[in-house]
GULUMTI-628457 format. One record per atom (N, C-alpha, C): z negated, y negated, x negated. Coordinates in steps of 0.02 Angstrom, whole numbers, padded with zeros to 5 digits, always signed. Layout:
N
ZYX
...
***
This chain:
217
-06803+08468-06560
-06831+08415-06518
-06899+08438-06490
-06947+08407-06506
-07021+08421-06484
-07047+08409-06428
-07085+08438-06384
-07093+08434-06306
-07101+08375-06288
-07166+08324-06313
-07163+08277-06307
-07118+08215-06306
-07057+08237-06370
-07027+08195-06383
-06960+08177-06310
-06955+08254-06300
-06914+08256-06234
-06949+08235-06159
-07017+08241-06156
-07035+08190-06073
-07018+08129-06114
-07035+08093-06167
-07029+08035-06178
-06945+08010-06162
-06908+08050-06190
-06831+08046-06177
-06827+08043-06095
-06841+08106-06075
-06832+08098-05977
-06854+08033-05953
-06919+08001-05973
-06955+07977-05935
-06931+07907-05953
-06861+07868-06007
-06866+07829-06033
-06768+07827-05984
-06746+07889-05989
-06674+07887-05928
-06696+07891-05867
-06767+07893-05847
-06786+07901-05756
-06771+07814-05760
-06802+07791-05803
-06822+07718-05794
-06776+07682-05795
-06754+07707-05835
-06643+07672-05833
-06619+07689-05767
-06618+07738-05749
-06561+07759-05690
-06611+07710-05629
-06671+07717-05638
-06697+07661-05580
-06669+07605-05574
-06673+07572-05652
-06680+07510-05630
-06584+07495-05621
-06541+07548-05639
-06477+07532-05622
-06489+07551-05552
-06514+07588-05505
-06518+07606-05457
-06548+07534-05404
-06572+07487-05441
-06583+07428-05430
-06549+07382-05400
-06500+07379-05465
-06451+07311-05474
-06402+07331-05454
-06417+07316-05391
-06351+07308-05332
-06341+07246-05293
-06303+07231-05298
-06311+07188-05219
-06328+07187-05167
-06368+07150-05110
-06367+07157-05040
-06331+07162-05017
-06340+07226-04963
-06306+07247-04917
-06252+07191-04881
-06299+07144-04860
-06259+07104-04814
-06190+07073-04852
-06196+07067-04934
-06153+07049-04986
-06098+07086-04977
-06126+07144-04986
-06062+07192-04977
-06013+07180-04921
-06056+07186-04853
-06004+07184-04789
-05968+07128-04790
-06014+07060-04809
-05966+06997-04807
-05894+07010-04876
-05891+07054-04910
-05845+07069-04951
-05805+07097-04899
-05814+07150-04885
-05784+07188-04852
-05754+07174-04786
-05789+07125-04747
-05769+07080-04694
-05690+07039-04728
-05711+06992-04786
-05684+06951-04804
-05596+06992-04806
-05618+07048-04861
-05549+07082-04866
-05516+07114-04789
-05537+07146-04765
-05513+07142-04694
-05475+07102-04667
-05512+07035-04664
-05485+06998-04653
-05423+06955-04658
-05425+06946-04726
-05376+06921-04776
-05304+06972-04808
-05301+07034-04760
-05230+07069-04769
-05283+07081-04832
-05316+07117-04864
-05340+07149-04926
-05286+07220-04935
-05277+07238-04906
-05241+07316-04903
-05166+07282-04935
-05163+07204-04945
-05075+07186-04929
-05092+07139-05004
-05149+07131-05032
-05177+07092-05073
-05121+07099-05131
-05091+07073-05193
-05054+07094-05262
-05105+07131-05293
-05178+07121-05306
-05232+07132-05328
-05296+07147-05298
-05303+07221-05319
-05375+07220-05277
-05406+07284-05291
-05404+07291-05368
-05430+07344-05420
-05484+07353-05372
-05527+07415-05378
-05600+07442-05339
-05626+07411-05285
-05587+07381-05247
-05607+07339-05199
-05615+07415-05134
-05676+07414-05114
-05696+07468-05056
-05737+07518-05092
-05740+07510-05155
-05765+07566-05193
-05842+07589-05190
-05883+07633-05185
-05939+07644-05164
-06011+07575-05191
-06072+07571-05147
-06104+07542-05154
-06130+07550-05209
-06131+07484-05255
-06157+07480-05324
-06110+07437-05365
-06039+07468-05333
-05967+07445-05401
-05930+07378-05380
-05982+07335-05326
-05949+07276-05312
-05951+07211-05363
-05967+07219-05413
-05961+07180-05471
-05926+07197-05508
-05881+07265-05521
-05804+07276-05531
-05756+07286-05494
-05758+07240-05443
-05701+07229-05363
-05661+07177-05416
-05596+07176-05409
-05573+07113-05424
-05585+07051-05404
-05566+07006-05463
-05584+06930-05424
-05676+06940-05408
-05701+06972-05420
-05789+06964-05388
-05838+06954-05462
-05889+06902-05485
-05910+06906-05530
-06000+06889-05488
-06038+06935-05533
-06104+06933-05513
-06129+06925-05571
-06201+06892-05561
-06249+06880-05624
-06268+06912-05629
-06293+06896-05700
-06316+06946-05756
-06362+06998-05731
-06400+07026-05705
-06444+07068-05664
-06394+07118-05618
-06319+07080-05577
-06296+07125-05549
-06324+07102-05472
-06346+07052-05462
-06407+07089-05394
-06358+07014-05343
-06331+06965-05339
-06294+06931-05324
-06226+06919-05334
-06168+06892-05293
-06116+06892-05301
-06114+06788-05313
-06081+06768-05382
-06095+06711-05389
-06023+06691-05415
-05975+06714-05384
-05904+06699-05399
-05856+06726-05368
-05809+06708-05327
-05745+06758-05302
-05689+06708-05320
-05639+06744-05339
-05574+06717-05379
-05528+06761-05350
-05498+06739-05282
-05437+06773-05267
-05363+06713-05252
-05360+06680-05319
-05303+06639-05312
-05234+06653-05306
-05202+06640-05273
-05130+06644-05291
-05133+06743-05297
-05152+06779-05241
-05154+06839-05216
-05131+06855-05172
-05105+06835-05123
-05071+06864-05066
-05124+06861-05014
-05162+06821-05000
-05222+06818-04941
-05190+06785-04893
-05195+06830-04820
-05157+06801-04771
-05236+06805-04742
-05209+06748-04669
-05258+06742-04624
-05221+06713-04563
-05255+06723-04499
-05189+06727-04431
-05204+06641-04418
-05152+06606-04431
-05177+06555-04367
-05223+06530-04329
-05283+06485-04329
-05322+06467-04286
-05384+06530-04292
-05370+06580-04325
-05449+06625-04330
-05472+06596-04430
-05535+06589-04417
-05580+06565-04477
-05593+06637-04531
-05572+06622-04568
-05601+06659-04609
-05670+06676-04626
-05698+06744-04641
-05778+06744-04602
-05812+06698-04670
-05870+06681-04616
-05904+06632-04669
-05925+06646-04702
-05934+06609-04754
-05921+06618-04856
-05999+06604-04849
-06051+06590-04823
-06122+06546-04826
-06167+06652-04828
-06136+06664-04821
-06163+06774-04835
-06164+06750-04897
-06130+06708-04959
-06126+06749-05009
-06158+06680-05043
-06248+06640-05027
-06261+06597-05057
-06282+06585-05135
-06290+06629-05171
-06247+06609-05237
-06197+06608-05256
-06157+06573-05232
-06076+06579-05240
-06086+06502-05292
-06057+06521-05370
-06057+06457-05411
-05961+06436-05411
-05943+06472-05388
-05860+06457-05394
-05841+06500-05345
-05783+06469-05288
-05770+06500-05255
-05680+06451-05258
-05656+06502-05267
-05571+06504-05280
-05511+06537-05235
-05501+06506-05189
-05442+06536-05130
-05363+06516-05144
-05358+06462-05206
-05283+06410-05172
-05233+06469-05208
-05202+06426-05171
-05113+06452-05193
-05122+06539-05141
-05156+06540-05058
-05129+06564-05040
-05103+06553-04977
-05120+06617-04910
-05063+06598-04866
-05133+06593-04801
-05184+06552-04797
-05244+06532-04804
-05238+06502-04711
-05253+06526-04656
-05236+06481-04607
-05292+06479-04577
-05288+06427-04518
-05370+06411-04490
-05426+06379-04502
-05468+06365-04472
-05523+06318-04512
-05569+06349-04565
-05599+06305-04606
-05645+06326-04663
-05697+06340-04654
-05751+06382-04653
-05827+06404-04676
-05856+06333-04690
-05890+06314-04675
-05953+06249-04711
-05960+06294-04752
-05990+06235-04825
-05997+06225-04883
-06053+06208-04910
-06103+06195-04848
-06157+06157-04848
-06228+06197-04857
-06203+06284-04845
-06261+06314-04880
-06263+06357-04927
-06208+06333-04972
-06189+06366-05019
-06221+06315-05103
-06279+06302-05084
-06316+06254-05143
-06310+06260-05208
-06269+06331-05243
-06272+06336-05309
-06187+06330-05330
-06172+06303-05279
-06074+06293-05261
-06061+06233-05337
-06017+06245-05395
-05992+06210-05419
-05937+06201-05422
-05888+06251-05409
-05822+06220-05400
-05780+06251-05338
-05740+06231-05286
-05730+06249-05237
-05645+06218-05252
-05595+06285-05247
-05547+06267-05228
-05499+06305-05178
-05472+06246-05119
-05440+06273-05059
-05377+06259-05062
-05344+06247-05125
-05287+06189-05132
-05223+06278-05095
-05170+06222-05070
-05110+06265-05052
-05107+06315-05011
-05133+06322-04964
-05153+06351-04913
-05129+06297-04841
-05140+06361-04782
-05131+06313-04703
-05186+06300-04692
-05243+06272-04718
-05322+06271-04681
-05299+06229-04621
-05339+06209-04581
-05315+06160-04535
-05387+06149-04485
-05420+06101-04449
-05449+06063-04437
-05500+06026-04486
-05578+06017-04481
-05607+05989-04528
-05623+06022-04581
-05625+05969-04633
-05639+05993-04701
-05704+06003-04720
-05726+06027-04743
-05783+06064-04748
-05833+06002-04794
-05894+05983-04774
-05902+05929-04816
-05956+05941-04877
-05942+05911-04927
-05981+05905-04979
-06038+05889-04993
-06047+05848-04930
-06120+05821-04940
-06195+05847-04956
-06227+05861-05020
-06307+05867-05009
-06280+05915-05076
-06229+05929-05090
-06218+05983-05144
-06233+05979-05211
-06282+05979-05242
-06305+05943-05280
-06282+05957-05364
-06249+06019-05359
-06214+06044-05416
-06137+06053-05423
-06118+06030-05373
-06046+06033-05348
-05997+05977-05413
-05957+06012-05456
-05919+05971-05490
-05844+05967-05468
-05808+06011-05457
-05746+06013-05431
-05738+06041-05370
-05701+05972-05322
-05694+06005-05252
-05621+05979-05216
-05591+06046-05244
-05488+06038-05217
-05476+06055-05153
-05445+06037-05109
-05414+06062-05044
-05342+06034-05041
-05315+06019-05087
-05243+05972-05072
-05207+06024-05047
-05134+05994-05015
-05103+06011-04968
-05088+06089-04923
-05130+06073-04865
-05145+06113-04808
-05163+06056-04771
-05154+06081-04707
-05158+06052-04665
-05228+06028-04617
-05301+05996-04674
-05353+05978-04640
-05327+05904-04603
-05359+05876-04539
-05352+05837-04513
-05413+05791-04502
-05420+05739-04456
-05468+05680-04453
-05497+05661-04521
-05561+05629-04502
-05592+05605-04545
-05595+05647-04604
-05599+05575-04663
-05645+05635-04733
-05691+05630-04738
-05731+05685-04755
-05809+05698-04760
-05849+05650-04781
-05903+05638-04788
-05964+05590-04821
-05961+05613-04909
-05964+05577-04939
-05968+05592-05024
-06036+05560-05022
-06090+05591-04989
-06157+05576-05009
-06206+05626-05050
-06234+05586-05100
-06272+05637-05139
-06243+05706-05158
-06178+05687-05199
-06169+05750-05241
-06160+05721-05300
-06206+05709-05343
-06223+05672-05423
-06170+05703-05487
-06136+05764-05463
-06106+05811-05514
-06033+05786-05513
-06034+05771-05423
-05943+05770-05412
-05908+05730-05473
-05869+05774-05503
-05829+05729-05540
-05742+05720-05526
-05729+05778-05490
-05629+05781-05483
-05648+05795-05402
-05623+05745-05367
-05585+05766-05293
-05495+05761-05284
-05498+05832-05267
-05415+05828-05250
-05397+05854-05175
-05375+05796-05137
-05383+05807-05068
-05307+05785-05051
-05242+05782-05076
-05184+05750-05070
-05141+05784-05027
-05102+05776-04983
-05048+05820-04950
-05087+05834-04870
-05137+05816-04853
-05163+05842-04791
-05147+05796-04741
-05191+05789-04685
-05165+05742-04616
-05238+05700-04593
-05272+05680-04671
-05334+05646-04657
-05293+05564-04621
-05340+05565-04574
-05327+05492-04565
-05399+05426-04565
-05408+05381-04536
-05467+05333-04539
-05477+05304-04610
-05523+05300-04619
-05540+05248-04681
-05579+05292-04741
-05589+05287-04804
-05583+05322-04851
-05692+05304-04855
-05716+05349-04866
-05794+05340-04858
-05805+05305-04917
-05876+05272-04923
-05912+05244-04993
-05917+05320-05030
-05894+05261-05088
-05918+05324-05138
-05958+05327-05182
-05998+05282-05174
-06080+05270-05222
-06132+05320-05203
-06111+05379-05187
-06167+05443-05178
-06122+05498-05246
-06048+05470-05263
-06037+05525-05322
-06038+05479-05394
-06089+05452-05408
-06072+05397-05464
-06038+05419-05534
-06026+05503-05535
-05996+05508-05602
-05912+05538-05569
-05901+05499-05529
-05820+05541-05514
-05768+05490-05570
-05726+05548-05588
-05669+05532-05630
-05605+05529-05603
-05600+05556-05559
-05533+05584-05522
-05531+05586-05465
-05507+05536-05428
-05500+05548-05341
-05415+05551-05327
-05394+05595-05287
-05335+05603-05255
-05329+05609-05186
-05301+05539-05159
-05301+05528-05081
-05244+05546-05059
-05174+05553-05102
-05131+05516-05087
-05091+05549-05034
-05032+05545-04985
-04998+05578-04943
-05029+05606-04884
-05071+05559-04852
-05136+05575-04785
-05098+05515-04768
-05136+05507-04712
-05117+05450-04674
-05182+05391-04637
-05215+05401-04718
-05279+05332-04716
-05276+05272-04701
-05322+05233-04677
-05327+05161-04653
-05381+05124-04705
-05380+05046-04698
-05412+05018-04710
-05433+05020-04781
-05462+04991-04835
-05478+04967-04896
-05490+05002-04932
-05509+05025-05012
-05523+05075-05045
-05609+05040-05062
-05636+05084-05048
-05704+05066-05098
-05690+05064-05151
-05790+05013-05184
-05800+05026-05230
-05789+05088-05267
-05739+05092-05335
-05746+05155-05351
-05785+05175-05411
-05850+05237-05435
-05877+05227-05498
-05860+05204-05553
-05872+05178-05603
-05854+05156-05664
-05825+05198-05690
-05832+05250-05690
-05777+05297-05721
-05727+05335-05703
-05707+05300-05668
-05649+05334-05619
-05606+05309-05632
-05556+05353-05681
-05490+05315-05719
-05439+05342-05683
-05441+05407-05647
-05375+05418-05599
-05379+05421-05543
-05406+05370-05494
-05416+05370-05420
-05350+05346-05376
-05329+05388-05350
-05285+05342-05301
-05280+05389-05230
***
């Protein structure tokens, strides 16, 4: 191996180990991970491969997926895991982690009110289904990439949110909760396919529903 040929070698792994030395996540990413598991009985989790593991390896935490670069967290998938949360305390807010394109909680033991949803802009599918959430539901409105948004049975109460200007919404599943009042217009989701009201305790008339909405009830 010829002298030259070896700075060229060093100088070609400095540049690698940099730019992996890079692609990390923000700090603040991390703690809101780390908050989150705390929170959520993580130590009590079924699953939770490298979860705490040194700064860098939070895109091989379970359930955590980051884009391609590494440098954002744009997915958490802890369904049907064993996530507890106490009664009446919120789970810390999910808006730390705003590229979040899927964010997946149901099927656990989920209590307290929800995080807004509302600055989470690259949010496409959000599900809270089977869980105790309990006061308001977190609303959809302004989300402009938002296609699937589940919360069925837990316990959100009052009104349901505004379905304004989310052009993507296509499946709402909101069934089993303690919504009451009247069901909003829904000419801000014009491509919804799937609405599920049912087992709330709504008033008053169903809107217009989009043209393509073959399973609304």
């Amino acid at each position: 191996m010829t002298v030259s040929f070896f700075r060229r070698f060093l100088t070609i792994l400095t540049l690698l180990v940099a730019g992996s030395a890079q692609a990390a996540i923000p700090a603040s990413q991390r703690q809101y991970l780390l908050d989150f598991y705390a929170a959520t009985g993580g130590a009590n989790w079924w699953h939770q491969d490298n979860w705490g593991s040194p700064a860098g390896t939070e895109c091989t935490w379970y359930g955590v997926t980051c884009d391609q670069s590494t440098t954002t967290v744009v997915g958490l998938d802890l369904s049907n895991n064993h996530l507890v949360s106490p009664v009446g305390v919120p789970v810390p807010d999910w808006s730390a982690l705003p590229g979040l394109v899927t964010l997946s909680l149901h099927s656990n033991q989920l209590a307290g009110p929800a995080p807004a949803i509302a600055g989470l802009v690259q949010l496409e599918f959000l599900s809270l289904g089977d869980n105790q959430f309990t006061g308001v539901l977190p609303t959809p409105a302004g989300l402009q990439h938002l296609q699937w948004y589940y919360a069925l049975n837990n316990q959100f109460s009052g009104s349901l949110p505004p379905f304004d200007n989310v052009p993507a919404l296509r499946v709402v599943g909101l069934r089993q909760n303690q919504f009451t009042g009247a069901i909003p217009s829904l000419t801000g989701a014009p491509v919804l396919e799937q609405l599920g009201l049912g087992y709330n305790q709504l008033t008053g008339t169903i809107p217009a529903l989009p043209p393509g909405c073959s399973a609304c009830t």
